[in-house]
PLY file of the C-alpha trace (Angstrom):
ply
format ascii 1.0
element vertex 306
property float x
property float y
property float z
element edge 305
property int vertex1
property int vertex2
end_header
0.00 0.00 0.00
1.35 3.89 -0.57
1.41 6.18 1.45
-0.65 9.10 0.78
1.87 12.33 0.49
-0.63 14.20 2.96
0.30 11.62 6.01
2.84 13.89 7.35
5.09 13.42 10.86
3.71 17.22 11.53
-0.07 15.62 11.42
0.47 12.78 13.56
2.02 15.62 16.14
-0.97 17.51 16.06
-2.99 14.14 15.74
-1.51 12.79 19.39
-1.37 16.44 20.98
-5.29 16.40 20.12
-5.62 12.87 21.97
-3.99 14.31 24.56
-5.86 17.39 25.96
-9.03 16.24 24.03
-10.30 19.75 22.27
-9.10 22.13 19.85
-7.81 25.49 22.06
-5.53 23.09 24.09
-4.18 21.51 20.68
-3.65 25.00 19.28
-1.93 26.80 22.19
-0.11 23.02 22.66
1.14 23.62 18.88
1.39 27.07 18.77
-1.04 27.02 15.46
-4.58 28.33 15.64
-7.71 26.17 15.68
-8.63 26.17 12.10
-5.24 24.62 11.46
-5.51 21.84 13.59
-8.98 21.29 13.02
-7.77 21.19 9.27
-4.91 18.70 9.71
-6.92 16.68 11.80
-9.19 16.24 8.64
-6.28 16.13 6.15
-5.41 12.99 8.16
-8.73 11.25 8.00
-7.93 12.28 4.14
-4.80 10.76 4.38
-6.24 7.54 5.88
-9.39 7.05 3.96
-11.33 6.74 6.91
-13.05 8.62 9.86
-11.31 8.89 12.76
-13.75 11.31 14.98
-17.11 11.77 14.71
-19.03 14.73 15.37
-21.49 15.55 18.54
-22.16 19.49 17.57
-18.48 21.04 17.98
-16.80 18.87 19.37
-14.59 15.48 17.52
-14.98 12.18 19.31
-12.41 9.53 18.73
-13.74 6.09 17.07
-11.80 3.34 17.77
-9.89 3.80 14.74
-8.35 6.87 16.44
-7.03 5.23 19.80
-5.41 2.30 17.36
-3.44 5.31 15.87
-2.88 6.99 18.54
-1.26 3.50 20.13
1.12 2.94 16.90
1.60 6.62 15.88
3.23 7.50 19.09
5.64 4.32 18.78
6.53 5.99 15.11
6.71 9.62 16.29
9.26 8.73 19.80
11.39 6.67 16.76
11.55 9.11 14.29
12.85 11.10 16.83
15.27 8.76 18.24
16.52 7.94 14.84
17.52 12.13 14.28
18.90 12.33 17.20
20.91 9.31 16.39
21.75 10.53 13.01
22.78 14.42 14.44
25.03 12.54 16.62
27.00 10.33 14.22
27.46 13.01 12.21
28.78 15.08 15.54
25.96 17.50 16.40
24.39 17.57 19.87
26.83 14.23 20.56
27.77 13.72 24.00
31.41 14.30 23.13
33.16 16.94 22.06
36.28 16.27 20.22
38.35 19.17 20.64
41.89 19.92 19.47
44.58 22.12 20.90
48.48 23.03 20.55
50.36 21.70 23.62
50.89 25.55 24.74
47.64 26.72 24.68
47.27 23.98 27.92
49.50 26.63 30.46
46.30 28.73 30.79
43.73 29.04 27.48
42.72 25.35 27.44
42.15 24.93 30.97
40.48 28.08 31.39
37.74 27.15 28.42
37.38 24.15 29.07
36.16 24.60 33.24
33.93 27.06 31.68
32.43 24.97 29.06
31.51 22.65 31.79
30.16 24.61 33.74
27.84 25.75 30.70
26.91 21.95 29.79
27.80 19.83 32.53
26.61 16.18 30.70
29.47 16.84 27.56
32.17 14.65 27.91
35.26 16.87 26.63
38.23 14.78 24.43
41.54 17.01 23.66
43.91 16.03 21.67
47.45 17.77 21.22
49.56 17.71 18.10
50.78 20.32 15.46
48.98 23.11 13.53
49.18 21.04 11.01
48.38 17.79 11.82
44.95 19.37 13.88
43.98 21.43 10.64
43.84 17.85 8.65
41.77 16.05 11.74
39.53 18.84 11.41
39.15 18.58 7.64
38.49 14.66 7.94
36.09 15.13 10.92
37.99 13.76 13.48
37.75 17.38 15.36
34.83 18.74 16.01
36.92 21.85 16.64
40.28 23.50 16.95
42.37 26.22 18.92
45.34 26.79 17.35
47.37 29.59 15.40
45.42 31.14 12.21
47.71 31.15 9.55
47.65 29.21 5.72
46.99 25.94 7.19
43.76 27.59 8.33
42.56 29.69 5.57
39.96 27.28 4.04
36.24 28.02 2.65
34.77 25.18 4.95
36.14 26.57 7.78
34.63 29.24 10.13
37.42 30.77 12.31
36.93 32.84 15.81
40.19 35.08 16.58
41.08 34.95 20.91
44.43 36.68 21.35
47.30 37.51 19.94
50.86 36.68 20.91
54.05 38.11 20.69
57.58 35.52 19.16
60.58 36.08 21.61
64.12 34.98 21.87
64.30 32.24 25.05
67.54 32.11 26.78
69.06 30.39 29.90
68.45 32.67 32.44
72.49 32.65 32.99
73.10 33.06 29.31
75.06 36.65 28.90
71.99 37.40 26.61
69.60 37.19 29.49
71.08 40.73 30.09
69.46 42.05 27.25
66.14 44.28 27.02
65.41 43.04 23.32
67.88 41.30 20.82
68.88 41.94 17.17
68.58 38.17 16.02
70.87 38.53 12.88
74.04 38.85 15.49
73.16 35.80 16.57
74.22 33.46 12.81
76.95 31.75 15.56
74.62 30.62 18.18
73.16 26.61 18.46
68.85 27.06 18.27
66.52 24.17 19.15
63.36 24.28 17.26
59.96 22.65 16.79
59.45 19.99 14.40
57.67 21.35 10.94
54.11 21.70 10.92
53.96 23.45 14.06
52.70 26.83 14.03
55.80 28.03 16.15
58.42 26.55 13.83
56.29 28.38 10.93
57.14 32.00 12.68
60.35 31.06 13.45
61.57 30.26 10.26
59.57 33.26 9.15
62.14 35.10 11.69
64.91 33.62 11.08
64.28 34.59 7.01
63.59 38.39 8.30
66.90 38.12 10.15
68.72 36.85 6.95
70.40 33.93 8.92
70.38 30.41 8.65
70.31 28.84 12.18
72.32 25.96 13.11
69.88 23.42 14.83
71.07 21.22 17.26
67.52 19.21 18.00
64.41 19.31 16.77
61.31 18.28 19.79
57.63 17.41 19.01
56.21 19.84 22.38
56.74 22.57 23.50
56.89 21.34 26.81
60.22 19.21 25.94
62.05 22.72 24.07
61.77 24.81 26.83
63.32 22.10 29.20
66.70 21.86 26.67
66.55 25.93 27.07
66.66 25.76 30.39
69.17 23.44 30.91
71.47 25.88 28.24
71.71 23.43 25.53
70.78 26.03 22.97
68.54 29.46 22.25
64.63 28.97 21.16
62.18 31.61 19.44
58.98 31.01 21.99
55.66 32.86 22.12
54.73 34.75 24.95
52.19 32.37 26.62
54.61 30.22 27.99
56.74 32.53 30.45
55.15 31.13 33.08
57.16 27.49 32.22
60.44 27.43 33.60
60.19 30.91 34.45
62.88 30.90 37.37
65.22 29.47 34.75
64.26 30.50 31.14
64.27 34.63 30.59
62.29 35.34 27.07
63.84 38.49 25.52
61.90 40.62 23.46
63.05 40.89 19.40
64.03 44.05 17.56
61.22 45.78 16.06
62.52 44.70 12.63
62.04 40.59 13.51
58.81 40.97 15.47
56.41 38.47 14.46
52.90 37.89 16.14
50.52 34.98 16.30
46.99 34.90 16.41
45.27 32.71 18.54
41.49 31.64 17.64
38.62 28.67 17.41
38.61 26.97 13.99
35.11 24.82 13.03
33.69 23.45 9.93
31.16 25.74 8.70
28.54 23.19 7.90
28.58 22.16 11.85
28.12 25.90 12.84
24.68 25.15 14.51
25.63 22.35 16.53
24.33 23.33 20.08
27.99 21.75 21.51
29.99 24.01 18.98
27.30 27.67 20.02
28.54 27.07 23.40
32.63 26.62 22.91
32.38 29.51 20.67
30.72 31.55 23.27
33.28 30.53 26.14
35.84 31.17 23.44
34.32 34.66 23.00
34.05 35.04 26.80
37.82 34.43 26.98
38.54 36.91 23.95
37.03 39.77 25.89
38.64 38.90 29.25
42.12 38.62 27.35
41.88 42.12 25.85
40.47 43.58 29.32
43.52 42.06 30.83
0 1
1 2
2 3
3 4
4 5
5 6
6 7
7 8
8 9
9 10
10 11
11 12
12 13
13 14
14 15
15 16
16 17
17 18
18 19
19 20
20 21
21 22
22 23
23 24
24 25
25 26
26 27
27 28
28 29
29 30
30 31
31 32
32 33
33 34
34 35
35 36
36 37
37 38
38 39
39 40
40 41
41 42
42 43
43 44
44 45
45 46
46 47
47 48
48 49
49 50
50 51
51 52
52 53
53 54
54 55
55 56
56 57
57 58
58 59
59 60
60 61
61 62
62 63
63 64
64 65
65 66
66 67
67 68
68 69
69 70
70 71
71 72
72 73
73 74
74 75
75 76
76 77
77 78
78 79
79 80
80 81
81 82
82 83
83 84
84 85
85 86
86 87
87 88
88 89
89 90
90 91
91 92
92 93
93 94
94 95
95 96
96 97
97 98
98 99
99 100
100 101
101 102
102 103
103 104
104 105
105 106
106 107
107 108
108 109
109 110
110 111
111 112
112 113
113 114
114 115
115 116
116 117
117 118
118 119
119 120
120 121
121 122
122 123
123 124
124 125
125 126
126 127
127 128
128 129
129 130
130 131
131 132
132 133
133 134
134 135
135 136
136 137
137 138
138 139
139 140
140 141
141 142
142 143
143 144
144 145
145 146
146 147
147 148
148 149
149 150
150 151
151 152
152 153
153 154
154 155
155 156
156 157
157 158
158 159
159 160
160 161
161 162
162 163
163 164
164 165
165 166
166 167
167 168
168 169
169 170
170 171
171 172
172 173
173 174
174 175
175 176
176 177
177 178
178 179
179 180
180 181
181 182
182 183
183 184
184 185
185 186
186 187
187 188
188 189
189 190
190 191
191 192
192 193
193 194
194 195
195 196
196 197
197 198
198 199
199 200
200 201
201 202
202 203
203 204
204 205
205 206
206 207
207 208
208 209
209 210
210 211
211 212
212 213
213 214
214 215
215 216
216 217
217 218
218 219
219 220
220 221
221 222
222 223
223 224
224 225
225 226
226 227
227 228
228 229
229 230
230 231
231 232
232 233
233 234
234 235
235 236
236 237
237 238
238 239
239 240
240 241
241 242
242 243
243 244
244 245
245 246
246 247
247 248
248 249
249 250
250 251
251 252
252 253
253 254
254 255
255 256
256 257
257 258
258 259
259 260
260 261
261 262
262 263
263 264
264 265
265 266
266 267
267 268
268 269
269 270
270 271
271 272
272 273
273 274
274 275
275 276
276 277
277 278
278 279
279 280
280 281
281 282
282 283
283 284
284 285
285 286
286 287
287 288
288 289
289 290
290 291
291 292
292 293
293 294
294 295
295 296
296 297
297 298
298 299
299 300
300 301
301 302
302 303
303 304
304 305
């Protein structure tokens, strides 16, 4: 048997919200529709059907049995078709109970932590999973929806028509130094006098390497490496040890702060980054996603107040 086109889910709402409170005011306000509207759906259905469903006692509609048996099944249908979108939203990462969230290992001294609490706090049940890696390698988990979103630098890797981007803060590139380094003396630092001096770097594809070789080009050297680390975390440790000189941003003076001095560059070889939320465009309505960009707005404002 076909179905008739004019058996709609929206009917069978209106259908069950008449069983329900039994007249047509209730149904209306219920609906937020007027009278005539339900009284005209409830008719479309019996259309739809090809048989009565009510009949009449002056105004008012009295269910026939044929009424209560689709009231019985149509419920079943209505609770699965919405099970089954709900389903669907989430496998395709909207309104999931997860949020998959990616992050450069720097951003965890203070931005991280500081959304994240607050995203909690704004929905409680979402189960938060970060993952740290590269500019690079988080731009491409976006891309493939592995991400449901990113904080990282916004630079080529994220300049992309599916992507919506939300700038945070911005962040000055400085020289790090052992604090007992002669350089520590320094106020700022003219990086092309230092062509003799052993750097440590990040590995490619991290948005910090990026600006330092930008630097290093500005500068018109070409450092001598000694290592190359995969975190942040592990090159300011060799800094502070004095195995060699690292160009750092800002955010992480707080790391090894009694042993690692970060000295401001010439005017010349100043380079900033820019912080922000990167999302796919086409998931820009997921309720999870409206709330991390409006803790990641929250933070913006409190960044540029401080």
């Amino acid at each position: 048997m076909e179905i008739d086109e004019e058996l709609t889910l929206k009917k069978l709402q209106i259908f069950l919200a008449f069983m329900r409170n039994g007249n047509l005011s209730k149904t209306a306000s219920e609906m937020e529709i007027s009278n005539v509207s339900v009284h005209k759906a409830l008719h479309s259905l019996e259309s739809a059907l090809r048989c009565p469903l009510f009949k009449h006692e002056g105004r008012n509609l009295i269910p026939l049995k044929s009424a209560y048996v689709l009231q019985e099944h149509s419920h079943k249908l209505v609770q699965d078709i919405v099970v089954t979108i709900n389903k669907t939203r989430e496998a395709a990462g909207f309104a999931a109970k997860v949020l998959h969230l990616g992050s450069l290992y720097s951003l965890t001294v203070n931005t991280i932590p500081n959304v994240i609490s607050r995203l909690k706090l704004r929905r409680g049940e979402l189960d938060i999973q970060l993952l740290l890696s590269s500019n690079l390698d988080l731009v491409k988990k976006l891309k493939s929806t592995e991400l449901d979103a990113i904080i990282v630098a916004l630079n080529e890797t994220t300049r992309d028509p599916d992507f919506e981007s939300l700038p945070m803060f911005e962040d000055n590139i400085y020289l790090a130094v052992n604090k007992h380094s002669p350089l520590a003396s320094l106020d700022e630092i003219d990086l092309s006098t230092l062509k003799d001096e052993t750097f440590l770097t990040l590995s490619k594809g991290f948005a910090t390497r990026n600006d330092s070789d930008l630097v290093f080009e500005k500068a018109g050297i070409d450092p001598k490496v000694f290592l190359q680390v995969s975190d942040i975390f592990t090159l300011v440790s060799m800094v502070s040890t004095g195995v060699g000189l690292a160009l750092l941003p800002g955010r992480i003076s707080t790391i090894y702060e009694s042993s690692v001095k970060l000295i401001p560059l010439q005017g010349s070889y100043q380079i900033k980054q820019e912080i922000g939320l990167v999302f796919l465009k086409s998931k820009e309505r997921d309720p999870n996603l409206l709330a991390l960009v409006a803790e990641c707005r929250m933070f913006a404002k409190q960044y540029i107040a401080i």
